[in-house]
Structures are given as C-alpha cells and as structure tokens.
Backbone as JSON Lines, residues from 0, in Angstrom:
{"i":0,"aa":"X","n":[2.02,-8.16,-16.74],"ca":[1.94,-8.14,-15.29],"c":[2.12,-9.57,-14.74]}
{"i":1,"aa":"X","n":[1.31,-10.55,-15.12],"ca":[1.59,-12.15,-15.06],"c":[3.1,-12.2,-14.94]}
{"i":2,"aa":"X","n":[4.25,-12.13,-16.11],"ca":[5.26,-12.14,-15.97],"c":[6.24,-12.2,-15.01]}
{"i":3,"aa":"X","n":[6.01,-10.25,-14.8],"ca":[6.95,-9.89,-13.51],"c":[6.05,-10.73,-12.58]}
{"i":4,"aa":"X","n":[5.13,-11.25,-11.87],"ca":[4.62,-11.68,-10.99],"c":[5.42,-13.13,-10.76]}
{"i":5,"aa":"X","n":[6.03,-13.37,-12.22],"ca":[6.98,-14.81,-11.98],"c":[8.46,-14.12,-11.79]}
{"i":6,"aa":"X","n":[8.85,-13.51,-12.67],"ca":[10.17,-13.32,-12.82],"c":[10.77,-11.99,-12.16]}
{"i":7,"aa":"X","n":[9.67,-10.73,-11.88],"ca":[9.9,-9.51,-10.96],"c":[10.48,-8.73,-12.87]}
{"i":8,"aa":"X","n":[10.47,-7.41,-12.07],"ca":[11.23,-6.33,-13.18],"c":[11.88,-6.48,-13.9]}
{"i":9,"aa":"X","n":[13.17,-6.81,-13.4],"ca":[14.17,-7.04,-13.92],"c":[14.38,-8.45,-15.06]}
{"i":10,"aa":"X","n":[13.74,-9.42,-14.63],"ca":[13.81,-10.47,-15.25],"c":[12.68,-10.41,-16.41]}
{"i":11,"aa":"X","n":[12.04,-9.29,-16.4],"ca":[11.26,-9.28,-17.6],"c":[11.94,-8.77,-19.15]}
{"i":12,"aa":"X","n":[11.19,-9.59,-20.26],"ca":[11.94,-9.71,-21.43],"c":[10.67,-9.76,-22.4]}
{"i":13,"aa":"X","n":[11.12,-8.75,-23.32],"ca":[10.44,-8.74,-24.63],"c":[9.68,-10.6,-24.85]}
{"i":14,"aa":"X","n":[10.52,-11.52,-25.31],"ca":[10.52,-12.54,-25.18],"c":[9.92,-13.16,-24.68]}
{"i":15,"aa":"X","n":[9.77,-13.37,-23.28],"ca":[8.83,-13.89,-22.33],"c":[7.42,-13.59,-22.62]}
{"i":16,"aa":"X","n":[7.09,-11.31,-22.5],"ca":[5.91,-11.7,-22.77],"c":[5.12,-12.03,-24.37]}
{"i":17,"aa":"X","n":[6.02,-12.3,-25.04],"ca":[5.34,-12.75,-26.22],"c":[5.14,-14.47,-26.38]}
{"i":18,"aa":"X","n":[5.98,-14.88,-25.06],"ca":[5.99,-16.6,-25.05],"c":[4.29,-16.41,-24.48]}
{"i":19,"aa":"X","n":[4.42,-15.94,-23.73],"ca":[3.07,-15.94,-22.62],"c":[1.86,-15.24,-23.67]}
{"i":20,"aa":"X","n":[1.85,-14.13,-24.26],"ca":[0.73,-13.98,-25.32],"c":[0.58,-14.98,-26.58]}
{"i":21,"aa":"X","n":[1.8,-15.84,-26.61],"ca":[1.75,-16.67,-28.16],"c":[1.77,-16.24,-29.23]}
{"i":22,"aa":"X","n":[2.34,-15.24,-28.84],"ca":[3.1,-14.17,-30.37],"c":[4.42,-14.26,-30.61]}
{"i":23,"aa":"X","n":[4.89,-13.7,-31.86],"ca":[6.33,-13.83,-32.43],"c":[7.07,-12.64,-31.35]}
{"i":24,"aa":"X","n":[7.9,-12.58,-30.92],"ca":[8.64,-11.49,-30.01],"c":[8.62,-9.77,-30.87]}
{"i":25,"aa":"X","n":[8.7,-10.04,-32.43],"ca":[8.89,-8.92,-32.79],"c":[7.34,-8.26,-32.98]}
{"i":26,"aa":"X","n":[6.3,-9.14,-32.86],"ca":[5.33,-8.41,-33.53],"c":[4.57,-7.08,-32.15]}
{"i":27,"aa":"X","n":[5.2,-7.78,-31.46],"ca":[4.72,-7.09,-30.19],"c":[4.87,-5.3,-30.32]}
{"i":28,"aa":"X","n":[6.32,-4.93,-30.78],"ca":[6.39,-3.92,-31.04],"c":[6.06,-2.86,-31.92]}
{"i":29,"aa":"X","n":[4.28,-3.79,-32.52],"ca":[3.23,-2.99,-33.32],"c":[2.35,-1.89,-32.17]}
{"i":30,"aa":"X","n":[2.71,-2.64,-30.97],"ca":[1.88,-2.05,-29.55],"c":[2.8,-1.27,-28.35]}
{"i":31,"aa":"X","n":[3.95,-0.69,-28.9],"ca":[4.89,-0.12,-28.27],"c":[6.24,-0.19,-28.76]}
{"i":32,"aa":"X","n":[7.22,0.97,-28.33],"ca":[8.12,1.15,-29.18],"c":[9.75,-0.01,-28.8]}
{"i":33,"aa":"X","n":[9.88,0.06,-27.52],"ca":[10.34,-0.51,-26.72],"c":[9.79,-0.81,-25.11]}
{"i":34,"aa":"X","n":[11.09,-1.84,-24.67],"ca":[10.73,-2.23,-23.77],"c":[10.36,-0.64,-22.37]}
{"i":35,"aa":"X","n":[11.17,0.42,-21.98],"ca":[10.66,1.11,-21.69],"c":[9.14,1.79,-21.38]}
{"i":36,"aa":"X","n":[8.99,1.88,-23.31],"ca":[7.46,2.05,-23.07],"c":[6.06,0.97,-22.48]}
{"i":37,"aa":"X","n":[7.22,-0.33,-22.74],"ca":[5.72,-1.56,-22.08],"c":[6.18,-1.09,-20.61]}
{"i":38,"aa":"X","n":[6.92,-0.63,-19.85],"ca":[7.21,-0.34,-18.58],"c":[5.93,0.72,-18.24]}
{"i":39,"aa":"X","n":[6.02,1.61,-19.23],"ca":[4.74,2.69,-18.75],"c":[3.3,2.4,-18.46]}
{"i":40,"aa":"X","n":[3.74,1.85,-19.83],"ca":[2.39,1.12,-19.91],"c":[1.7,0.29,-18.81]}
{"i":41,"aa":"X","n":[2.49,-0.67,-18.46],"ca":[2.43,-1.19,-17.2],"c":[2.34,-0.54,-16.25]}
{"i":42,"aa":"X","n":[3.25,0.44,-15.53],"ca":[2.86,1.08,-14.96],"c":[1.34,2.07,-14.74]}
{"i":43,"aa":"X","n":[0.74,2.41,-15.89],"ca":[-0.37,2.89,-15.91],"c":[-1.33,1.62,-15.59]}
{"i":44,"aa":"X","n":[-1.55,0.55,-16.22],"ca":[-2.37,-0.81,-15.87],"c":[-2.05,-0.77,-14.33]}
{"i":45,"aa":"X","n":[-0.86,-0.66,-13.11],"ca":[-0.65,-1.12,-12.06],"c":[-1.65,0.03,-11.48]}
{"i":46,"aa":"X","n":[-1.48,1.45,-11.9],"ca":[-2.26,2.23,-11.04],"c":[-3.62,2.31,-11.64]}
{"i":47,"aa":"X","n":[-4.46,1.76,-12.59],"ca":[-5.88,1.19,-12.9],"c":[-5.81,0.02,-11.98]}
{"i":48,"aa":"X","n":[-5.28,-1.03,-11.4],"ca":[-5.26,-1.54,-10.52],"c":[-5.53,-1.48,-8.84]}
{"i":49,"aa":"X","n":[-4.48,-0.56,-8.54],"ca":[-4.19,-0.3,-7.32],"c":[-5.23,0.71,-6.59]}
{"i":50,"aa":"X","n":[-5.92,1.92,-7.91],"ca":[-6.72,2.84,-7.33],"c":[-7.89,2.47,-7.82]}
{"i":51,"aa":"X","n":[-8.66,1.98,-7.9],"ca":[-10.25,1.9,-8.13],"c":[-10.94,2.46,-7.07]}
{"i":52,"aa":"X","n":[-12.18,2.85,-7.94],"ca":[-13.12,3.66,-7.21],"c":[-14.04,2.88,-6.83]}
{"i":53,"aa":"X","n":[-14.48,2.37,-5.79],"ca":[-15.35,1.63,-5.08],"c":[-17.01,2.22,-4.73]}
{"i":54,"aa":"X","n":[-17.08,3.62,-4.93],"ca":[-18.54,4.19,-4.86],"c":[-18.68,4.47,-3.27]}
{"i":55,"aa":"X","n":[-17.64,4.09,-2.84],"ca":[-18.4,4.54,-1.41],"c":[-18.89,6.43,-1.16]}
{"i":56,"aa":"X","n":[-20.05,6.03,-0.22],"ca":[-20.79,7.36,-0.36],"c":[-19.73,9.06,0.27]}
{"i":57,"aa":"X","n":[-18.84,7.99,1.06],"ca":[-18.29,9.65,1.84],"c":[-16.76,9.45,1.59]}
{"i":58,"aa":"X","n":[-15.87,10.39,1.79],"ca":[-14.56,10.34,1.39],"c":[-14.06,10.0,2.29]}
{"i":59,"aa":"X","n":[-14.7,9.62,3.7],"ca":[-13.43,8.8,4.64],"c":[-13.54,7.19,4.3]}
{"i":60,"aa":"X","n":[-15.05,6.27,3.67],"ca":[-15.21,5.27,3.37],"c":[-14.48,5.04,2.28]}
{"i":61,"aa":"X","n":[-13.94,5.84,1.83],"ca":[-13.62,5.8,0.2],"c":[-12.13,5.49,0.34]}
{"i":62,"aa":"X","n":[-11.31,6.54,1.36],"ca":[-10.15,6.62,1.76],"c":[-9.84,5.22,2.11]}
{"i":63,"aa":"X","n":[-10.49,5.16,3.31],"ca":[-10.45,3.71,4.36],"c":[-10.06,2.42,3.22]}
{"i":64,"aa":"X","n":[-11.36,2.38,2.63],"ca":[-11.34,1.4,1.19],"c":[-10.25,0.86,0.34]}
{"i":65,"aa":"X","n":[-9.84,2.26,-0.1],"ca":[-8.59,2.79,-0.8],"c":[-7.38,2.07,-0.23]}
{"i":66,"aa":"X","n":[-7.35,2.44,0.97],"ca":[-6.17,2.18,1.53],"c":[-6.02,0.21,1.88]}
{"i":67,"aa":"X","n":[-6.87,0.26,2.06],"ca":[-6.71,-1.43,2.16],"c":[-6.81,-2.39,0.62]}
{"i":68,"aa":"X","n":[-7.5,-1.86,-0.33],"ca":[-7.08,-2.13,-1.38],"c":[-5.7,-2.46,-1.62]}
{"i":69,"aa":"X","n":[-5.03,-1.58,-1.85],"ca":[-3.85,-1.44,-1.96],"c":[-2.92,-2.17,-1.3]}
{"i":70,"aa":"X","n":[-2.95,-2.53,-0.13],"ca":[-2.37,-3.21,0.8],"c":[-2.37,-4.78,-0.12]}
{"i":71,"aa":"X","n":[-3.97,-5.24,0.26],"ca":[-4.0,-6.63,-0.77],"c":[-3.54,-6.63,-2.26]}
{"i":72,"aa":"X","n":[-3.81,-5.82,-2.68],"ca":[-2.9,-5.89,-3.92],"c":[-1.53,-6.22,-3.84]}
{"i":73,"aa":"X","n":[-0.9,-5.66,-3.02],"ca":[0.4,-5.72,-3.29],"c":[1.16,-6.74,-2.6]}
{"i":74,"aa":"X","n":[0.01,-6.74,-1.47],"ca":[0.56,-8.06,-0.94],"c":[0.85,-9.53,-2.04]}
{"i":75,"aa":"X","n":[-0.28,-9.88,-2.47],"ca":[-0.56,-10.43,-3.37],"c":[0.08,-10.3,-4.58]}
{"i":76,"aa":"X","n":[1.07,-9.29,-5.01],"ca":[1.39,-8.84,-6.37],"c":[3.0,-8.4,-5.56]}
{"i":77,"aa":"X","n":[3.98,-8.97,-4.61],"ca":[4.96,-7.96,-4.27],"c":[5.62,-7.6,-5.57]}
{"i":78,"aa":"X","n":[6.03,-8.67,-6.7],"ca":[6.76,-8.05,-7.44],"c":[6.38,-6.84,-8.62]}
{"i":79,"aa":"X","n":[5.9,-6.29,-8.71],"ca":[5.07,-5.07,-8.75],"c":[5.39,-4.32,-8.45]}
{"i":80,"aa":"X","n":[5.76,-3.72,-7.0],"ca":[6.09,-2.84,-6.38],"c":[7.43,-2.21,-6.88]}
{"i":81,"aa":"X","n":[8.07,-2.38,-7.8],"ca":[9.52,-1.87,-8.43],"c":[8.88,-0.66,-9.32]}
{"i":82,"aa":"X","n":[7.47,-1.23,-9.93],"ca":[6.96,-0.3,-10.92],"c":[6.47,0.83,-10.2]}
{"i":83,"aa":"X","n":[6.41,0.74,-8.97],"ca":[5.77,2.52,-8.65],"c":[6.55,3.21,-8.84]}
{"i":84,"aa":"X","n":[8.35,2.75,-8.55],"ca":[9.0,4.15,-8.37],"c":[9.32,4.65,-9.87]}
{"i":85,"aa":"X","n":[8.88,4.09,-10.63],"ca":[9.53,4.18,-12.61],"c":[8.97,6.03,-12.74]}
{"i":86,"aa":"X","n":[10.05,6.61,-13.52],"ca":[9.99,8.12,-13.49],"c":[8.82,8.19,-15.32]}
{"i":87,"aa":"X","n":[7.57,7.61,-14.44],"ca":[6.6,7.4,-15.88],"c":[5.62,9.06,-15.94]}
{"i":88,"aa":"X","n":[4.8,8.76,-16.96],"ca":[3.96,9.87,-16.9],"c":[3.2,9.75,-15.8]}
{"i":89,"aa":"X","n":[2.45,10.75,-15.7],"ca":[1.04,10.5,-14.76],"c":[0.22,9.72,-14.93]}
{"i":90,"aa":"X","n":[-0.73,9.03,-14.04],"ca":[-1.62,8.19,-14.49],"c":[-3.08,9.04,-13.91]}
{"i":91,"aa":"X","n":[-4.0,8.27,-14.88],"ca":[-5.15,9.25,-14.49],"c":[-5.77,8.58,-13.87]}
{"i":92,"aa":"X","n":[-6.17,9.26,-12.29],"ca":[-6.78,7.96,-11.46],"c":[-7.84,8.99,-10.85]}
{"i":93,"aa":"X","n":[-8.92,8.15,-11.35],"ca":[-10.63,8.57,-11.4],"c":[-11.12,8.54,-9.96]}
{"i":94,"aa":"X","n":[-10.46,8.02,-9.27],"ca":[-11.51,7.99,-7.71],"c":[-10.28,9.02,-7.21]}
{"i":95,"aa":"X","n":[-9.59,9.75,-7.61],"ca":[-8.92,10.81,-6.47],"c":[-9.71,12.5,-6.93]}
{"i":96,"aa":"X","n":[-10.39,12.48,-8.34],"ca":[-11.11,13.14,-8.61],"c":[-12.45,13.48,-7.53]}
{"i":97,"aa":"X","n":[-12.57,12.28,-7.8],"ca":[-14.49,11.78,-7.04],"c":[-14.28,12.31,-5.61]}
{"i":98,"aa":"X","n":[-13.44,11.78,-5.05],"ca":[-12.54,12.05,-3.42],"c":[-12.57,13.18,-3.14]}
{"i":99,"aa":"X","n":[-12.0,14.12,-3.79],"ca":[-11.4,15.26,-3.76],"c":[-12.63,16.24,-3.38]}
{"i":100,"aa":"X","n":[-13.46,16.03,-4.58],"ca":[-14.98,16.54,-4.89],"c":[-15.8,16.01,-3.12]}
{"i":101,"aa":"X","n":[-15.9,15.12,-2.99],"ca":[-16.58,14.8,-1.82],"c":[-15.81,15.62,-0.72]}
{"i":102,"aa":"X","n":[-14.72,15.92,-0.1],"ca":[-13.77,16.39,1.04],"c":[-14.17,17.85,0.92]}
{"i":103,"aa":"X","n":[-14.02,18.4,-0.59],"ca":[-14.26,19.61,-0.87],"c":[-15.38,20.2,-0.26]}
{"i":104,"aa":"X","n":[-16.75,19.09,-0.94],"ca":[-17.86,19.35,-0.59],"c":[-18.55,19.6,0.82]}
{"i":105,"aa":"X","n":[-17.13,18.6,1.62],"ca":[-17.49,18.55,3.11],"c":[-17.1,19.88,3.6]}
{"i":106,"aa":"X","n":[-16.61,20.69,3.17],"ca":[-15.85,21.86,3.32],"c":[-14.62,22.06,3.61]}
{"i":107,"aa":"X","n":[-13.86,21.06,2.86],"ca":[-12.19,21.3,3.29],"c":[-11.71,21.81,2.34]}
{"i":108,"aa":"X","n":[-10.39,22.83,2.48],"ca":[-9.83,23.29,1.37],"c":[-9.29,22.36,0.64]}
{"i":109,"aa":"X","n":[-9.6,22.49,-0.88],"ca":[-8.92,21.98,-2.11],"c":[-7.63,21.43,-1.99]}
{"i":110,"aa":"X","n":[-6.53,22.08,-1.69],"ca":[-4.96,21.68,-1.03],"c":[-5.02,21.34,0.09]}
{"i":111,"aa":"X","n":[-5.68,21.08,1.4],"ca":[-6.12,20.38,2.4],"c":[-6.36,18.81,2.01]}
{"i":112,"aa":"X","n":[-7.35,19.17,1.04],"ca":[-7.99,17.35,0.49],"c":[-6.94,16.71,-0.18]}
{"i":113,"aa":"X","n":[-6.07,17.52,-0.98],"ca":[-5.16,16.76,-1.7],"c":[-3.87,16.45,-1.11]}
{"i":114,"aa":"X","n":[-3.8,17.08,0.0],"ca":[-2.75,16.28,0.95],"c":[-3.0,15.21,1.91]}
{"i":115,"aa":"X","n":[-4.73,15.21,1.96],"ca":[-5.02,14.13,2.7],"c":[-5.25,12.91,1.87]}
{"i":116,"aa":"X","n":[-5.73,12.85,0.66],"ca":[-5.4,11.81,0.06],"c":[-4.13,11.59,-0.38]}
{"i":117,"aa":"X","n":[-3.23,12.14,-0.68],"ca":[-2.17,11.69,-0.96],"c":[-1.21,11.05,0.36]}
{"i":118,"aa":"X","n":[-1.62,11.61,1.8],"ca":[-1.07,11.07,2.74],"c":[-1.54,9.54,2.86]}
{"i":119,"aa":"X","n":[-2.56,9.39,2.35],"ca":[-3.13,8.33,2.87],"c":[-2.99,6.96,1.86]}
{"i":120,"aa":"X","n":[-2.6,7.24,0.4],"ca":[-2.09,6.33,-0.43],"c":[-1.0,6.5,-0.13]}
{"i":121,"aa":"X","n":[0.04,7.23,-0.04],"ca":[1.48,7.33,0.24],"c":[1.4,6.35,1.97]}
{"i":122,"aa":"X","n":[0.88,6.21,2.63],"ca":[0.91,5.37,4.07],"c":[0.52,3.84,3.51]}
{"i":123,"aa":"X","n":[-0.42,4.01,2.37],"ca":[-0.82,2.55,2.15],"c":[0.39,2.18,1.77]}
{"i":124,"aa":"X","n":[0.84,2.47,0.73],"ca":[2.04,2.12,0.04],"c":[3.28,2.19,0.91]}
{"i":125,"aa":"X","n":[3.57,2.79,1.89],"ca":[4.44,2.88,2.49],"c":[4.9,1.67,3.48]}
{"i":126,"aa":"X","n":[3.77,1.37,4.33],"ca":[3.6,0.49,5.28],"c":[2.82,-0.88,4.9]}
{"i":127,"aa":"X","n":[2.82,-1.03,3.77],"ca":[2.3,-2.28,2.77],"c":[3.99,-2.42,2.55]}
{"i":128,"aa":"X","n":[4.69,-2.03,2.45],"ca":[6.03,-1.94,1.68],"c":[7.12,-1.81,2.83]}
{"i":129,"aa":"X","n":[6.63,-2.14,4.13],"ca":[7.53,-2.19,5.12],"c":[6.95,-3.57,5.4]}
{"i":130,"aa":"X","n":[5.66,-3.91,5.36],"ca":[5.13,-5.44,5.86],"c":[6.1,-6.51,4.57]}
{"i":131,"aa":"X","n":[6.02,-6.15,3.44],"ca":[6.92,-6.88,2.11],"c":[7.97,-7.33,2.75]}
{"i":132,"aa":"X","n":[8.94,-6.28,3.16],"ca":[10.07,-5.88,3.3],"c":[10.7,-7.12,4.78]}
{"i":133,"aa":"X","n":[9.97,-7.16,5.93],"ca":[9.66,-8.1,6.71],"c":[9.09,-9.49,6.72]}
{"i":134,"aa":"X","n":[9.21,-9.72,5.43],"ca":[8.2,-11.13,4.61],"c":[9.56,-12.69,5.17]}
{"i":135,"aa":"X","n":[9.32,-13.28,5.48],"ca":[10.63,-14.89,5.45],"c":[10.05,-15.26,4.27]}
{"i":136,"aa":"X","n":[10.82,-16.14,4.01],"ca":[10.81,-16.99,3.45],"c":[9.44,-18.11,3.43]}
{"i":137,"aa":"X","n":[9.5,-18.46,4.09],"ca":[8.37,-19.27,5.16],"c":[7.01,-18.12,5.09]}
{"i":138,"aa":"X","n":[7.36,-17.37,4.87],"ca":[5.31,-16.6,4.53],"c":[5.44,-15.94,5.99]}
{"i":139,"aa":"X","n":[6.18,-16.51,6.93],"ca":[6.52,-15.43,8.52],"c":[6.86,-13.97,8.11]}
{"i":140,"aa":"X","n":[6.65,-13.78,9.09],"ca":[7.35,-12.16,9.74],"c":[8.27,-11.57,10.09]}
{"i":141,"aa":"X","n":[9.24,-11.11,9.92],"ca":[10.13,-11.14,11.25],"c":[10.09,-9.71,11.86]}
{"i":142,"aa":"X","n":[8.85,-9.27,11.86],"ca":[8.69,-8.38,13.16],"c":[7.79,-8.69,13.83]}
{"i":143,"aa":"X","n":[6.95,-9.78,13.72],"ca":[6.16,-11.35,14.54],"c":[6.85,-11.95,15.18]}
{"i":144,"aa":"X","n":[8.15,-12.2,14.64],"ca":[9.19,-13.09,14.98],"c":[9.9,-12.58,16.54]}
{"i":145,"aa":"X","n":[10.45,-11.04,15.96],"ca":[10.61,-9.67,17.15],"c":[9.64,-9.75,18.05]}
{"i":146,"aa":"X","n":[8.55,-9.69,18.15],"ca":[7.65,-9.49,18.79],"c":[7.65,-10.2,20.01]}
{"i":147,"aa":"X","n":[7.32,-11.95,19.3],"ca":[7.45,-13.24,20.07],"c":[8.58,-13.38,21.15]}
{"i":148,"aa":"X","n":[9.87,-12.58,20.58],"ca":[10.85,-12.66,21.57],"c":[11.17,-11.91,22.19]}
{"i":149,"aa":"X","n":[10.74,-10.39,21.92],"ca":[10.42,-9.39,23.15],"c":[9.44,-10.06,24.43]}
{"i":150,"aa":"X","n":[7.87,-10.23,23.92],"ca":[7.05,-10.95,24.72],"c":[7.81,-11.88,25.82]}
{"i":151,"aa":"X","n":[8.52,-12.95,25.37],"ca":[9.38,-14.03,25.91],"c":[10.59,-13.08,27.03]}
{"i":152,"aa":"X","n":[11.0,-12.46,26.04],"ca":[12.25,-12.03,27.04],"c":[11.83,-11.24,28.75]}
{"i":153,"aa":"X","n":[10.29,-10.47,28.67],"ca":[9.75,-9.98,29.32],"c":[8.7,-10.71,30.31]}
{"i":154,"aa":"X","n":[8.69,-11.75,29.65],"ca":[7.33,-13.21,30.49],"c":[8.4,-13.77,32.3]}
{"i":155,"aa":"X","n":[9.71,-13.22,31.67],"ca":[9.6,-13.94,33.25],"c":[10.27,-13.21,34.09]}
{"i":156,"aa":"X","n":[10.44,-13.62,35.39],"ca":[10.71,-12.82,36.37],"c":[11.72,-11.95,36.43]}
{"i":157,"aa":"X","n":[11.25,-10.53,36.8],"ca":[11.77,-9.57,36.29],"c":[12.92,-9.24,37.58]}
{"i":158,"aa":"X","n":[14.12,-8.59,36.77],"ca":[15.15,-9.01,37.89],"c":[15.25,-7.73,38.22]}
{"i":159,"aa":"X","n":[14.76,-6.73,37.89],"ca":[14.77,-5.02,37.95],"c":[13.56,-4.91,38.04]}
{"i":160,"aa":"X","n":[12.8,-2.81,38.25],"ca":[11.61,-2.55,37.86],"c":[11.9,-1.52,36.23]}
{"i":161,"aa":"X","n":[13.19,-2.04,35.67],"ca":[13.05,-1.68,34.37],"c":[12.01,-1.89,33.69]}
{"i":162,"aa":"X","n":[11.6,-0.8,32.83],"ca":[10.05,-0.96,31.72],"c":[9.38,-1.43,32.07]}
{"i":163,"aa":"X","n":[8.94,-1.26,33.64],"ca":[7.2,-2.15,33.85],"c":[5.97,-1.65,32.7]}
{"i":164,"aa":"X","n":[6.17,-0.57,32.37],"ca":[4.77,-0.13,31.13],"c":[5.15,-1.37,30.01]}
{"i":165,"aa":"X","n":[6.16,-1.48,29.83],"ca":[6.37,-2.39,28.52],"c":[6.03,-3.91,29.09]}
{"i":166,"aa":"X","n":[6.55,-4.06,29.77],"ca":[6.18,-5.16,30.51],"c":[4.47,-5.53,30.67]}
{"i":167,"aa":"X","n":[4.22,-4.51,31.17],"ca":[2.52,-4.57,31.47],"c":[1.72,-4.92,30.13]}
{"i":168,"aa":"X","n":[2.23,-3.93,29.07],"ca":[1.17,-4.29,28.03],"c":[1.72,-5.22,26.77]}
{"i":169,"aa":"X","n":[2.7,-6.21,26.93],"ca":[3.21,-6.88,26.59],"c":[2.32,-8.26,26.82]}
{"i":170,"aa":"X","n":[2.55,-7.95,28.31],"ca":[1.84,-9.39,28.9],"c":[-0.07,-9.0,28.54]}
{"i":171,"aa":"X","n":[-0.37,-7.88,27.57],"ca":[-2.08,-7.77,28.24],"c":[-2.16,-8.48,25.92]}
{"i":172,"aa":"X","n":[-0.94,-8.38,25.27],"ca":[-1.03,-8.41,23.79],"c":[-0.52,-9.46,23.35]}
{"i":173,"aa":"X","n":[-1.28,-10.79,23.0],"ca":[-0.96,-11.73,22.34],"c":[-0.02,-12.14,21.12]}
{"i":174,"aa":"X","n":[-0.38,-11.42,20.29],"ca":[0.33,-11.58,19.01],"c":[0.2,-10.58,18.58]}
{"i":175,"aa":"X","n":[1.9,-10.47,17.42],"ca":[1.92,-9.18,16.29],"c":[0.8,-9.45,15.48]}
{"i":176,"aa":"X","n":[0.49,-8.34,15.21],"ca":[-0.79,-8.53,13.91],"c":[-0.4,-7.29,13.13]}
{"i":177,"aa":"X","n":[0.26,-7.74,11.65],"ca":[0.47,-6.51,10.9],"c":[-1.33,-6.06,10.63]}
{"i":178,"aa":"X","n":[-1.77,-6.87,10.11],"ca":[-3.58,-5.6,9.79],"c":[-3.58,-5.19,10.65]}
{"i":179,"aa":"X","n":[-3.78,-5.41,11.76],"ca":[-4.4,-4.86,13.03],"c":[-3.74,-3.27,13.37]}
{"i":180,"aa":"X","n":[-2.08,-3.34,12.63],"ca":[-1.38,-2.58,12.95],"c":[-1.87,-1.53,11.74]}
{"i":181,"aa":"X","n":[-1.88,-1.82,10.57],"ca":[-2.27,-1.35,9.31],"c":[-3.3,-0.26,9.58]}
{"i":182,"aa":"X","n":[-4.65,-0.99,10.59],"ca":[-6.0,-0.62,10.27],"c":[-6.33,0.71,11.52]}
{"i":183,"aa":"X","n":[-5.33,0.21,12.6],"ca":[-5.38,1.16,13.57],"c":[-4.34,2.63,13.3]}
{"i":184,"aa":"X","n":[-3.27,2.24,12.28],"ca":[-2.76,3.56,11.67],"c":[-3.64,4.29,10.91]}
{"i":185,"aa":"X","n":[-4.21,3.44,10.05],"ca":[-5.41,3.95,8.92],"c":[-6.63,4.98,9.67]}
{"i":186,"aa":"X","n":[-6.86,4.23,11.12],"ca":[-7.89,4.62,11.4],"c":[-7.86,6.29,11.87]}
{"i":187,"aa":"X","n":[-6.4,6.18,12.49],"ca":[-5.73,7.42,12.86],"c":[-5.71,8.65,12.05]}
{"i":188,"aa":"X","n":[-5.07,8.52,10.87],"ca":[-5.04,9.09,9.91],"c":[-6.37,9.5,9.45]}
{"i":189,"aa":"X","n":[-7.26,9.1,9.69],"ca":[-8.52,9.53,9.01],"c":[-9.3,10.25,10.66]}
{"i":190,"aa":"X","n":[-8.86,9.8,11.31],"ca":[-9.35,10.59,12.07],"c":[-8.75,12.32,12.19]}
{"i":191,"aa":"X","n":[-7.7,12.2,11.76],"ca":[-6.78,13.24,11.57],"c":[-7.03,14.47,10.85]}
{"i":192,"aa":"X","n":[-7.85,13.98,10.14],"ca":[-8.03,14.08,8.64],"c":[-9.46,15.2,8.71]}
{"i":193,"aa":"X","n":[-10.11,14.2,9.32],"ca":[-11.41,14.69,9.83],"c":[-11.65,15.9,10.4]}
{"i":194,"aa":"X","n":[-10.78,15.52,11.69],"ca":[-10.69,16.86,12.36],"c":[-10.08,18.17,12.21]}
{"i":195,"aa":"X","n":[-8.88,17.93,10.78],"ca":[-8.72,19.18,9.99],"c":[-10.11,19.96,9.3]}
{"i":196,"aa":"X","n":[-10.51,18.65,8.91],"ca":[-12.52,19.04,8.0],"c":[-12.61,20.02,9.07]}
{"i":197,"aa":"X","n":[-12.83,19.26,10.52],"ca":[-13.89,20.74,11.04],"c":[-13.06,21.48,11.75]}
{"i":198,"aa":"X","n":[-11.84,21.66,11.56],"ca":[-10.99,23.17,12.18],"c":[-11.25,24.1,10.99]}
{"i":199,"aa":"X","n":[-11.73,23.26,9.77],"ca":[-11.59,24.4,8.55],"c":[-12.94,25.23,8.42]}
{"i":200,"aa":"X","n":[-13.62,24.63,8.85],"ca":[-14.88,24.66,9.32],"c":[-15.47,25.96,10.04]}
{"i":201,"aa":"X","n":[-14.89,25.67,10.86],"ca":[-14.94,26.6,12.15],"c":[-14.25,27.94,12.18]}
C-alpha cells in the first residue's frame, strides 16, 4: 500500500515491493502467486481499511462515521482509489454486519437496510472521488476556483434582473467548502434513511 501511495497502480512492481520489505523479489512469491493476487490482497487490506467499525451505539452514528472515514482515507490515500474498481472477491466487512443488525432492530426491512448502507458508502466513495477528481496541483480546487468566479461575476452591478435568487445567496455564501458540502449531503441521506425507518414502521 506504501508503494502505490508513491508510484499509484500501475507503477507498482513485484520489485519495488520487495525493495521496500528488504527481500529478494522472488521470495515474495512464497505469499502469493502473482502479481494479480497481491492486487486482491490489497484490495482486501484497502477495505479492512476503509470500513472499520467504530462501536457507535445506533446505525445512523455508525453510518455518519462510516462515511467520513472514508472520505479521509482517501483523501489522504488518492492513489488507492484504482483498487476499488479491481473485479476481486468479496471482502468481509464486519461493521456492515453490526449495521445491518442495528437498522433491522430499529425495524427496517432487511433489503431496506442494505440499500441504505450501501447508498451511503457508495455516496462516500462517490463524492470523495469527485472532490479527488477536482484536486490542482497546488492542493486547490477547481470547483473553489468556479465558485470564486461565479461569486465575482455576480458581486457587481447587475445589468439585468437575471438570477436574482442566485445572486442573493451567492452574496449571503462566502466560500466553497467541499466538507461542508460532503456533511450536508451525508446529513440528507440519513435523514432519508430514517424516515424510510418510520414509514416501515407505520
């Protein structure tokens, strides 16, 4: 994982990680058959990574949790992100069990819960992976960048009453803030979520 974190997917090599363990290149393949299988492998280590179970007591804390996890991870780890889409086995991930069990318990149907967690790692990952995707060079944004010059283009005197709503809350919003944007989708979604709980309920 160190590796790709220097060199990304592609640039990874038998070779390398045996420079980096301080092993002979061939002995490595006492612990896998080929490079493929260290791919799985990896891949299974990324999702022991990405999903940990944090203990929180209810499945929207857990969700919430979940989902921002993930975000910092990957922020922190972009080159990584090549390994989710690898056509690997399943990985066994212990807090979607625990989750599931809690939603259940709240009284949501079984296939209810498992579309709500899966909506909700599939959004982490999704929109963690649109913030990547928008990254400069420079550690900027460039939908910060967008932002700044919408704001600007709209700051001065308006020569129409084109888009006064945009206008209005333009001038009331300082700056892009991807979390902010992250946490208020997140928050949505779980509210969403919720209120399926008690239509099922009812």
């Amino acid at each position: 994982m160190n590796v790709v974190d220097e060199v990304g997917v592609d640039g990874l090599t038998i070779r390398a990680v045996a420079s980096r363990a301080g092993a002979p290149p061939m002995s490595l393949y006492t612990h896998f058959a080929n490079k493929e299988e260290l791919l799985d492998l990896m891949y299974a280590e990324l999702s022991r990574r990405l999903y940990p179970d944090s203990g929180q007591p209810t499945w929207s804390s857990e969700l919430t949790t979940l989902a921002f996890h993930i975000r910092r991870t990957l922020l922190a780890h972009p080159r990584w992100t090549p390994l989710l889409s690898r056509p690997a086995p399943p990985a066994v991930v212990p807090v979607r069990e625990r989750v599931l069990s809690l939603m259940v318990g709240a009284g949501m149907p079984a296939e209810q819960a498992l579309r709500g967690v899966s909506s909700t790692i599939l959004f982490a990952l999704g929109l963690t992976m649109v913030e990547l995707n928008f990254l400069e060079p420079d550690g900027g944004s460039r939908l910060a960048r967008r932002f700044d010059q919408l704001k600007v283009a709209f700051a001065g005197e308006p020569i129409t009453s084109v888009e006064p709503t945009t206008r209005a809350a333009l001038a009331g919003r300082s700056r892009f803030d991807f979390e902010r944007v992250f946490a208020l989708s997140l928050e949505t979604l779980i509210q969403g979520l919720t209120l399926g709980q008690t239509a099922s309920l009812a």
